[in-house]
N, C-alpha and C positions, 0 to 999 in steps of 0.2 A: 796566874789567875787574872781573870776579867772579872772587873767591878764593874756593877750595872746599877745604876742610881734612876730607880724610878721616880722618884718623886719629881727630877728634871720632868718625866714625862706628863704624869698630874697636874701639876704645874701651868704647862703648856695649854692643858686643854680647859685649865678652868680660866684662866686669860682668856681665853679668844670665844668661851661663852659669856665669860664678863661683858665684854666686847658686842658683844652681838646685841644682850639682856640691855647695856647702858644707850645702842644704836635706838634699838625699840623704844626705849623709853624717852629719847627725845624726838623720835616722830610723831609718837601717841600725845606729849607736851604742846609740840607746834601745832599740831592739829586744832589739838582743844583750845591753844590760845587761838589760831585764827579764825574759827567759830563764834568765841567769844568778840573778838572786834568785829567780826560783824553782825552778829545781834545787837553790841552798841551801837553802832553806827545807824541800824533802822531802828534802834528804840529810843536815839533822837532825834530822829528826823521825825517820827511819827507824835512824840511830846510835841514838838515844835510847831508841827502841822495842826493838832489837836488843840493847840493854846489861842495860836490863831483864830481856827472855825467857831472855839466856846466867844471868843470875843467877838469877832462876829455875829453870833447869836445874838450878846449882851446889848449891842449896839442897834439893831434889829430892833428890838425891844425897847430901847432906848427913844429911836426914830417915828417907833411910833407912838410912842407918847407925846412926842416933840410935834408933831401931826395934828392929833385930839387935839393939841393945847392951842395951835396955830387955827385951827378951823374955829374952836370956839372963841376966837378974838376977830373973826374976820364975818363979813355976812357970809349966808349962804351959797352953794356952791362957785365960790370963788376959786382961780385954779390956783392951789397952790403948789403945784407940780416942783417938785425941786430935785437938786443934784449937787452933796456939798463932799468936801474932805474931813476926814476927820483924824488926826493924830498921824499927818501924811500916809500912814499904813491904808488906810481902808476908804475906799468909795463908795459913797450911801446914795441909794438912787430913791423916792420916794413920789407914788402916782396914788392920785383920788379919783373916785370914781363915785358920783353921788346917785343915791335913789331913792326918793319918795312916791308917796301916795299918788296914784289916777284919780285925781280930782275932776270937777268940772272943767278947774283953771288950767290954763296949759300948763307946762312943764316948769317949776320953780327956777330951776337954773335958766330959763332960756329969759323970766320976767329979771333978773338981773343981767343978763347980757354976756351970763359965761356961754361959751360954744364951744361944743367936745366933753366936757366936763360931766355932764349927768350918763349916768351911763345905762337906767331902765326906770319906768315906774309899777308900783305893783299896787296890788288891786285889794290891800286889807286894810278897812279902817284904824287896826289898833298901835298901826306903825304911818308914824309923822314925817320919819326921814334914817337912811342911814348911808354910810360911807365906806365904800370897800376900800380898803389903804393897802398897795403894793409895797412893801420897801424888801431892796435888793444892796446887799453888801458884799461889798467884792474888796480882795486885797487888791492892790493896784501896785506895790513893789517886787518885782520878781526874785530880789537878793534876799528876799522871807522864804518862799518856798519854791520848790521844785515846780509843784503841780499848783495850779490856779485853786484858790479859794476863793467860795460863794456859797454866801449864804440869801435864801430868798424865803419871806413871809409874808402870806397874804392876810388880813383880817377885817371882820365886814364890824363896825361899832356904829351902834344907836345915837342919831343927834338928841 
């Protein structure tokens, strides 16, 4: 008599599904790990880029206070046009641009001897003088980011 041992054959086949079920399961692994590095990968760069632009803002805001403060220490439409650094990261560029009242008299900036500096007069008694203040902040190191940041704010304040 022949002895036949099936379970050699059961055996056999639940191996080679083993086999197949364990292949599966570390494609579907790699996968989902290399998905995940790169969602990391753009959800630092985009922190990174975002941290940047708010400080930019910050500065923005900063420049133009630093503005107000310079115009009220100097006379009238004086240029004080400027372009400085600030925490080697970021370049601050900052333009005035004055405008008062259509008086009789000529143009206030031209009776102190700024030229370029006024930039219209307007024609309502209840406004004495104001200043459009440009300030543009730019990063200036390229080893920060990929893409250029810039930030740019314009605002018009009451002398």
């Amino acid at each position: 008599m022949q002895r036949k041992n099936s379970t050699l054959v059961k055996r056999k086949k639940r191996a080679a599904f083993a086999l197949i079920m364990a292949i599966a399961v570390i494609v579907i692994i790699s996968t989902i790990l290399a998905l995940s590095l790169s969602i990391t990968a753009q959800t630092t760069k985009k922190t990174a880029d975002l941290y940047l632009y708010e400080q930019a803002m910050l500065l923005a805001k900063s420049a133009e206070g630093y503005q107000l403060l310079r115009i009220a220490q100097n006379p009238p439409c004086t240029n004080l046009d400027t372009t400085f650094v600030q925490d080697i990261y970021y370049t601050i560029d900052i333009t005035s641009r004055y405008v008062y009242e259509n008086t009789d008299t000529p143009d206030p900036c031209a009776a102190v001897g700024a030229t370029g500096t006024s930039y219209t007069t307007v024609a309502t008694p209840e406004q004495d003088g104001s200043v459009l203040i440009d300030v543009a902040v730019s990063v200036n190191d390229p080893s920060l980011s990929t893409e250029q940041i810039r930030y740019f704010r314009r605002t018009i304040q009451k002398l």
